[in-house]
N, C-alpha and C positions, 0 to 999 in steps of 0.2 A: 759667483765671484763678480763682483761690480768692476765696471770699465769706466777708467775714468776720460771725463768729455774735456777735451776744450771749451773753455766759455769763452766767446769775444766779449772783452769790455765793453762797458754801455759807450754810447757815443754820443753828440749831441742831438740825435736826432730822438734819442732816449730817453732825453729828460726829461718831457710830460708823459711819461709813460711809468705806473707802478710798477714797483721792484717785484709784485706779487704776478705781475702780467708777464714779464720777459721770463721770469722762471716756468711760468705755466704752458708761453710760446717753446722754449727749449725742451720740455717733459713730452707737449704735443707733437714738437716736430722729430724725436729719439721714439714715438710713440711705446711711450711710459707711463703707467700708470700713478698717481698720487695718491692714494687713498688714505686714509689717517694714520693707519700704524707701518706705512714707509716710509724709507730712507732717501730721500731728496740731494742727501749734502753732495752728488756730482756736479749737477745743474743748480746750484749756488756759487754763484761767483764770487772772488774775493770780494769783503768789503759790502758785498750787498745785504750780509745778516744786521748789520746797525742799521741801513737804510728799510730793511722789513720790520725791524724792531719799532725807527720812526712809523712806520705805516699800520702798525698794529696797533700802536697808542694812539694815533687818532681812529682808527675801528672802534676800537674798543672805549674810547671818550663819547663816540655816539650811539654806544649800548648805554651808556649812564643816562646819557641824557635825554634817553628813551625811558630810562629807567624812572627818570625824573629826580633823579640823585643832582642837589646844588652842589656839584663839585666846586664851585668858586668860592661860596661860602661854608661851607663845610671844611675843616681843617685837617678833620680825618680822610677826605677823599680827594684833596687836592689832588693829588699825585697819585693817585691810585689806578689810573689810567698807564699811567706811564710803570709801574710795577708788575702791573699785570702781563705788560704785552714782556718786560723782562722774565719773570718769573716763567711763561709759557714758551721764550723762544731761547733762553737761556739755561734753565732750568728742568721742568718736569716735562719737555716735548723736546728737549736737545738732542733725543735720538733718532728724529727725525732730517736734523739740517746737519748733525756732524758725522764725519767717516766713522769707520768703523774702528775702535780702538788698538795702537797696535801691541800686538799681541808675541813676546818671548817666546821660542816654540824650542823644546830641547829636544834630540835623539832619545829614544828609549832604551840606553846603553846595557841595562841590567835587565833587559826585558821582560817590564814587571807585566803580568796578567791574571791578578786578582782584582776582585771587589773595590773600587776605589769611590767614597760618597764625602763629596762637599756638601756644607749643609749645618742649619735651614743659612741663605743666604736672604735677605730682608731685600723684599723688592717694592717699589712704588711706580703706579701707573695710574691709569685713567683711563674711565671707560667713555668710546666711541661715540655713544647714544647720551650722555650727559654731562661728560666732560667732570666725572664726578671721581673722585679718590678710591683708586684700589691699591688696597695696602695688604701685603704679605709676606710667604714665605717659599723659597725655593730650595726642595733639593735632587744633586743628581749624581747619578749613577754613573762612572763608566767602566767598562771594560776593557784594558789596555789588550796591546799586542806587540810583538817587538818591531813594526812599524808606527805606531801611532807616537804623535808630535806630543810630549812633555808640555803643559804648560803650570805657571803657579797657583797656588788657591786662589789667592785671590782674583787671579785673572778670570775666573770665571766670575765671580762678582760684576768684574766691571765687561763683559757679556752682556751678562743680568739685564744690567744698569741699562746699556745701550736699547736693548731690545724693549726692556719696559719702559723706557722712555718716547714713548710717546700715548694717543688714543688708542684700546689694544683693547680686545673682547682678549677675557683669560685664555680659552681655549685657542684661540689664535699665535698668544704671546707664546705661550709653551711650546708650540710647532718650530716656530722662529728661532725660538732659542734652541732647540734640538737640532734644527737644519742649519747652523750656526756654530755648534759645538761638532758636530760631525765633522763639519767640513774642516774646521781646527786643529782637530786633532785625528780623525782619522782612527776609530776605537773600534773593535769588533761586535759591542754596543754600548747601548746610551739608554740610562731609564731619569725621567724627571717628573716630579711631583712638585703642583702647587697647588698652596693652601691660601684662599686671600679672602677676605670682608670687601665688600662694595657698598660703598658710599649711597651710591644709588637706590640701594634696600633699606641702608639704616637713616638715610638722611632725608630720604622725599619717598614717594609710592607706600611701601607697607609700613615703614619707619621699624624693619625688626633689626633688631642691634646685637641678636646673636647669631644668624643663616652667616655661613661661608661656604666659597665652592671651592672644591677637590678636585683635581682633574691631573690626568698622567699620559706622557705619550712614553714608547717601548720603541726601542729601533735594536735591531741586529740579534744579537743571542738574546738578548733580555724576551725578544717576542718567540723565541724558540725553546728556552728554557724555562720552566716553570718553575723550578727549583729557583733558577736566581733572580728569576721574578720577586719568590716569596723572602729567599736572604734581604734581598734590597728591600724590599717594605717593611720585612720586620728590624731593621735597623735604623730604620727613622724616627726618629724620638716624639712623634706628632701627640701633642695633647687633645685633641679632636676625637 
């Protein structure tokens, strides 16, 4: 469960000081880790995501211009600096700077405890090591109990979302999302499978444009029962 910090407001003595430095002084001095597929948004203070936003577009204006990209004259790339640092802190790494979404959680009045699988649920992330497009599919498994927290289909979606939103090795993403649903809902288990393409294979290195990687984590009955192991897989409509 995250604790949320007090941030003090920047003050004047802050002002020549990057927005990217004072978050990193708060992470160091709470000794916290940052690593790319964290969740930061405690130690973001209001108002400082615009000003990291400014700081990324100029980062990222001196990757061009290493690049050797005329962004002045080029009409396509003008602004492309400024797109990009929105697009990564707005966008497809917003699971990094924003809380965790809140989440409707209902009693389990009727105390359902069957098979219950959302799914495939469409995720998009980015891998670690190249900042490169992983696009797929998530599904999952739980098992209720007449303790465990209700919530809507869709709400696991925007789980997903959170979770894949940032730089994420697959195996990693899938753990997060499992240690993230548990603790949500509280189920007697939890099975999830994803299925995703990486950019990284089909775009640079071997360039193969059909490998995907499968990979599954099993928490509670699902790792004890072998039976409902095999129910839940062979219910997945995977074309693979």
């Amino acid at each position: 469960m995250l604790m949320k910090i007090t941030t003090t407001p920047p003050d004047a003595t802050d002002e020549g000081t990057p927005v990217s430095v004072r978050i990193r002084e708060r992470l160091a001095q709470a000794r916290k880790r940052f690593y790319a597929n964290d969740n930061i948004a405690e130690f973001v203070a209001p108002g400082e995501l615009e000003k990291l936003l400014d700081e990324v577009e100029v980062k990222m204006q001196g990757v061009l211009d290493s690049l050797v990209i005329d962004t002045k004259g080029d009409h396509n790339s003008q602004n492309t600096a400024r797109r990009v640092a929105k697009m990564y802190l707005n966008e497809v790494f917003k699971g990094r700077y924003l809380a965790v979404p809140e989440i409707t959680e209902f009693p389990n009045t009727v105390h359902l405890n069957e098979l219950l699988i959302v799914g495939p649920i469409t995720v998009r992330s980015a891998c670690s090591h190249h900042l490169c497009p992983i696009i797929g599919k998530v599904w999952i498994g739980v098992m209720p109990n007449e303790h465990t927290n209700v919530i809507g289909l869709s709400k696991y979606a925007r789980l997903a979302e959170w979770v894949m939103g940032r730089p994420q090795i697959q195996e990693e993403a899938v753990v997060q999302l499992a240690d993230l649903i548990m603790e949500k809902t509280q189920p007697d288990g939890l099975a999830i499978v994803m299925e995703a393409s990486h950019f990284c294979m089909s775009w640079r290195g071997v360039k193969d444009m059909d490998s995907k990687m499968v990979n599954s984590v099993m928490r509670g009955v699902f790792l004890k029962d072998a039976s409902l192991r095999r129910e839940f897989l062979a219910l997945i409509p995977r074309k693979g």
